[in-house]
C-alpha positions in Angstrom: 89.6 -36.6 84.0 86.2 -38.2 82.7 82.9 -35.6 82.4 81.7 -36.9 85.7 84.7 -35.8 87.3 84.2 -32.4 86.2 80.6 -32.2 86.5 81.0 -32.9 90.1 84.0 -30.5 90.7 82.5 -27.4 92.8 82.0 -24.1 91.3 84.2 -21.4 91.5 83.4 -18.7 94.5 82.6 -15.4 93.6 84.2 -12.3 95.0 82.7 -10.6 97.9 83.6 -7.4 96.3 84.6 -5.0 93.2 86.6 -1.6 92.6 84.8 1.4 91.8 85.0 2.1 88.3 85.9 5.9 89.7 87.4 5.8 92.8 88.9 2.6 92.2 88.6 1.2 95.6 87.0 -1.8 97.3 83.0 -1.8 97.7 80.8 -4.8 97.9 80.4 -6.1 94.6 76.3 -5.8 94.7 76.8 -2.2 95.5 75.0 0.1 93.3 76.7 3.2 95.1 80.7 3.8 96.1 80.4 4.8 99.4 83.5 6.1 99.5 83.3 8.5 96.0 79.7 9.0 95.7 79.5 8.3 92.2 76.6 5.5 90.1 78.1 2.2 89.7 75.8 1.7 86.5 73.9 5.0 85.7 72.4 3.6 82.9 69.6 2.0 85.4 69.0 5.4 86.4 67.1 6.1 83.0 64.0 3.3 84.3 63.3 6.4 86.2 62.9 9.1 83.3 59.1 8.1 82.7 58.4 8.8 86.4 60.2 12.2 86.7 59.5 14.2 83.7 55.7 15.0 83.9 56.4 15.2 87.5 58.9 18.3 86.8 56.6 19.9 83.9 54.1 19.6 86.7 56.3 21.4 89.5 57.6 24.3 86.5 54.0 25.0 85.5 53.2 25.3 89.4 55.6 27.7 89.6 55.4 29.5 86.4 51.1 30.0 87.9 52.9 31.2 91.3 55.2 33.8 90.1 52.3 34.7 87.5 49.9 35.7 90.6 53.0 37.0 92.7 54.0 39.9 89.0 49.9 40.9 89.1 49.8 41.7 92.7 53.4 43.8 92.5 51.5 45.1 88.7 48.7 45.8 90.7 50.3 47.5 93.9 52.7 49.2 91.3 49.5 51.2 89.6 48.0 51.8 93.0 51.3 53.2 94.0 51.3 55.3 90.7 48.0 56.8 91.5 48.8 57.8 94.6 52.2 59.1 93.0 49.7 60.9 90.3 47.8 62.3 92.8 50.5 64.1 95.2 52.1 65.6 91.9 48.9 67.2 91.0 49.0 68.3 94.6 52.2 69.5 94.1 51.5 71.1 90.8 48.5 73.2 92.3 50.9 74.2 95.4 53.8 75.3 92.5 51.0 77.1 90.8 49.5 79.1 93.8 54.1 79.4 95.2 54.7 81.0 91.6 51.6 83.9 92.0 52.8 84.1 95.7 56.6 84.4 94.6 54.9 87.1 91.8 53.5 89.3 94.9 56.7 89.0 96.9 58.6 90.0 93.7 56.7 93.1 92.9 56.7 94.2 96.6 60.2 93.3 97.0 61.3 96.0 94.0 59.1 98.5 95.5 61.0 97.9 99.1 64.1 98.0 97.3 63.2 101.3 95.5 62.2 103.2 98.4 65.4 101.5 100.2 67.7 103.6 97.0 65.7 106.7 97.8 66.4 106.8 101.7 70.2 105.0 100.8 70.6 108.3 98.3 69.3 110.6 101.3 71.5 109.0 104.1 74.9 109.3 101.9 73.9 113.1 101.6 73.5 113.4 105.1 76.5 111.0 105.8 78.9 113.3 103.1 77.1 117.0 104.5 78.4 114.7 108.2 81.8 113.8 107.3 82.8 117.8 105.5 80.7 118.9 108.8 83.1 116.6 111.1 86.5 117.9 108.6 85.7 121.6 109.2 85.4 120.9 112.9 88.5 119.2 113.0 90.0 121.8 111.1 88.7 124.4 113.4 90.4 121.8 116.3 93.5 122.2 114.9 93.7 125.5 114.3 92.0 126.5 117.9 94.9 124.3 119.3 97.5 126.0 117.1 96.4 129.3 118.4 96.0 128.3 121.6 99.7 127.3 121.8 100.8 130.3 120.1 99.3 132.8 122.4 100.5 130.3 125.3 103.7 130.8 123.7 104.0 134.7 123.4 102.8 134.8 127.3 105.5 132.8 128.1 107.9 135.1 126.5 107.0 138.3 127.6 107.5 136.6 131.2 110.7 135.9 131.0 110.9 132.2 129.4 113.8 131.7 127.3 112.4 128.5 126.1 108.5 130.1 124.7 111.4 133.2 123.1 113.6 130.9 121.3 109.7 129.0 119.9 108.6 132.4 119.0 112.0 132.9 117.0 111.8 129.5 114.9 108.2 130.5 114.2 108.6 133.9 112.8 111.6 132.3 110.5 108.8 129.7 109.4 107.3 130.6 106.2 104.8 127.5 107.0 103.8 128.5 110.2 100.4 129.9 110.3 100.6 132.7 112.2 104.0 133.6 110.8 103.4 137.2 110.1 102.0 137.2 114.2 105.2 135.9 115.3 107.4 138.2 113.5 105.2 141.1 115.1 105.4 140.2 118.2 109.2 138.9 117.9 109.6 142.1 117.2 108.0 144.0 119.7 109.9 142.2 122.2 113.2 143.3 121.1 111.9 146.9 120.5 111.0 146.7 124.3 114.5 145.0 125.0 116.3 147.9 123.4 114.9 150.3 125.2 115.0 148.9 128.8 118.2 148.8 128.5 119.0 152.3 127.2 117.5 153.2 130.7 119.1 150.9 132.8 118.5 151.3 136.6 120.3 149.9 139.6 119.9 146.5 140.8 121.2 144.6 143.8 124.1 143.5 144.4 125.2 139.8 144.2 125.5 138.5 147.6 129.2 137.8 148.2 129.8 136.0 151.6 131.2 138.2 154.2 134.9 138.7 154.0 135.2 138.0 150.6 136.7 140.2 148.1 134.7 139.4 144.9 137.5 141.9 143.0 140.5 139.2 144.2 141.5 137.6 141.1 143.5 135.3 142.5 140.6 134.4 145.2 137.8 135.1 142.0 139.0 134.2 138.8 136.9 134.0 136.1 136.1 130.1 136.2 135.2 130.7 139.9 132.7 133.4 138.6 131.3 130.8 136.4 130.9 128.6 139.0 128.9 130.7 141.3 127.1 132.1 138.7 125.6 128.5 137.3 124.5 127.7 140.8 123.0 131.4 141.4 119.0 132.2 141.3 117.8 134.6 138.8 118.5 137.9 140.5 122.1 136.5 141.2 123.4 135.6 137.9 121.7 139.1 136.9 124.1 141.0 139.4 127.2 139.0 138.4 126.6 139.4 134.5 127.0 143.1 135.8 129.7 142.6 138.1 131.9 140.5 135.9 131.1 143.4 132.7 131.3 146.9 134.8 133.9 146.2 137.6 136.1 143.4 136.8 138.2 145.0 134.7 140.9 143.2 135.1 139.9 140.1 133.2 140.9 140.4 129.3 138.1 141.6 127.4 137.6 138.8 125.2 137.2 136.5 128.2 134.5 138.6 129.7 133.2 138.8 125.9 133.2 134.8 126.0 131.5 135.3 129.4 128.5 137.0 127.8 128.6 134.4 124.8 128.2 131.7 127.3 125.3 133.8 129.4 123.4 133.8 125.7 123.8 130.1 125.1 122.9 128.9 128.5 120.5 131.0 130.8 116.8 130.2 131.0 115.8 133.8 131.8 115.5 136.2 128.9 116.2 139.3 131.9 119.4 138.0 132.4 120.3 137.1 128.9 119.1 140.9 127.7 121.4 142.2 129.8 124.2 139.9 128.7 123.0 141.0 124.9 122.9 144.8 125.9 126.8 144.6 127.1 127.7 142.5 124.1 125.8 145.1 121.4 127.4 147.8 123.0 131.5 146.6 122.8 131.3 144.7 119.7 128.9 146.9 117.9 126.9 144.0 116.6 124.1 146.0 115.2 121.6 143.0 117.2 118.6 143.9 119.6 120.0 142.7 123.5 117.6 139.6 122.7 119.0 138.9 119.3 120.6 135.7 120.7 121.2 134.2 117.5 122.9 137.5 115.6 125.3 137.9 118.7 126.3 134.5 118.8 126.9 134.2 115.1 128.6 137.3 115.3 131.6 136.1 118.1 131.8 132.5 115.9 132.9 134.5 113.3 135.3 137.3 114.9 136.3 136.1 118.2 139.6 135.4 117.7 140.3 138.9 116.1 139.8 140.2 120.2 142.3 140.1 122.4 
């Protein structure tokens, strides 16, 4: 082809567009910016600009740098007037502290002297309190002891009217070597038996038991002794007097250790110390004994031991 030829050939068409050197991907080829990536096709242009933005930055720092600089000497400045005022209130304070301490110094003196007189009247109240307390033990002592009496006497009264229960008290008592009135009880134990004995040495005529009409008390086969028993638990007082003498003086036909056992059960059982004298006078006088009538406990003690020697 001749030089013509090719100097008349057309020129060869650019590309429309270029990859990113980043992202690699299609962007118009004059593009100085991927639009896809963000990044600088050719940074190195951006260095034209480096003239133009330094002295503009020193400019902004040293704006700021004056900024902050009046910003520190107003706190500075609000700081000191905020440390005066501080100054001032602890001086305040100090003078307040001061004036407290003499104040606390007062209270402290005055407050010993209060406690002092408060040991002196403490010391005089626990006197009173301890001169109280013996005062309130003696009276309760005295309590005691009035009661004691009281039911001793109630006791004796009791006794010397006929209450086997208050008697058989009486006797525990005088057998009591911790009993108070001990010696009391023995003397007047005592005097009750004395009086027993001799009632009964001078005995008198009572009534008879009262035996329903056409009865004959003397049938044994109608009367025998467990009958006698019978009517004589269900008797009053007078009644079961007249048949402890009945069943003693006339029924002689009953052995004599069944009328003996009679008695025994009298003493054991009968609420009236009458009746049970007479029961101990009978008993005394057969078994010879050696006990007062009311010497319940010696009679007893004495047919445990020999009963079966009496036919």
């Amino acid at each position: 082809m001749s030089e013509e030829t090719k100097s008349q050939s057309p020129a060869p068409v650019q590309p429309e567009t270029s990859k990113c050197k980043y992202c690699k991907q299609e962007i118009p080829r004059e593009a100085s910016k991927c639009y896809r990536c963000g990044e600088y096709q050719n940074k190195l242009r951006l260095l034209v600009f480096l003239p133009y933005v330094i002295p503009s930055v020193i400019v902004l720092l040293s704006i700021f740098q004056l900024i902050l600089a009046c910003i520190q000497t107003k706190e500075a400045h609000k700081k000191n007037v905020d440390a005066s005022i501080v100054l001032s209130k602890a001086e305040d304070a100090v003078r307040i502290a001061v004036s407290a301490s003499e104040d606390v110094n007062k209270a402290s003196v005055e407050a010993k002297r209060m406690v002092t007189e408060i040991k002196t009247i403490l010391d005089g109240t626990e006197k009173k309190v301890d001169e109280l307390d013996r005062s309130i033990q003696d009276g309760n002592r005295a309590i005691t002891e009035l009661k004691l009496l009281t039911q001793f006497n109630t006791v004796v009264i009791s006794a010397q009217a006929d209450n086997r229960d208050a008697f058989d008290i009486l006797w525990t008592w005088a057998e009591d070597a911790s009993f108070s009135y001990q010696q009391v009880a023995i003397q007047t134990r005592q005097k009750i038996l004395d009086e027993s004995y001799t009632y009964y040495r001078l005995l008198t005529p009572v009534a008879e038991f009262p035996w329903r009409e056409g009865l004959d008390p003397m049938d044994p086969n109608r009367f025998p002794l467990s009958n006698l028993w019978t009517d004589y638990k269900s008797a009053p007082k007078f009644g079961r007097y007249a048949l402890v003498r009945f069943v003693w003086e006339k029924r002689r036909d009953i052995s004599r250790k069944e009328r003996l056992q009679f008695l025994a059960d009298v003493l054991k059982e009968d609420k009236s110390l009458e009746v049970c004298k007479l029961a101990g006078f009978y008993f005394s006088e057969d078994t010879g004994d050696g006990c007062y009538p009311l010497a319940i406990k010696g009679h007893l003690e004495w047919w445990e031991k020999n009963k079966e020697t009496i036919k």
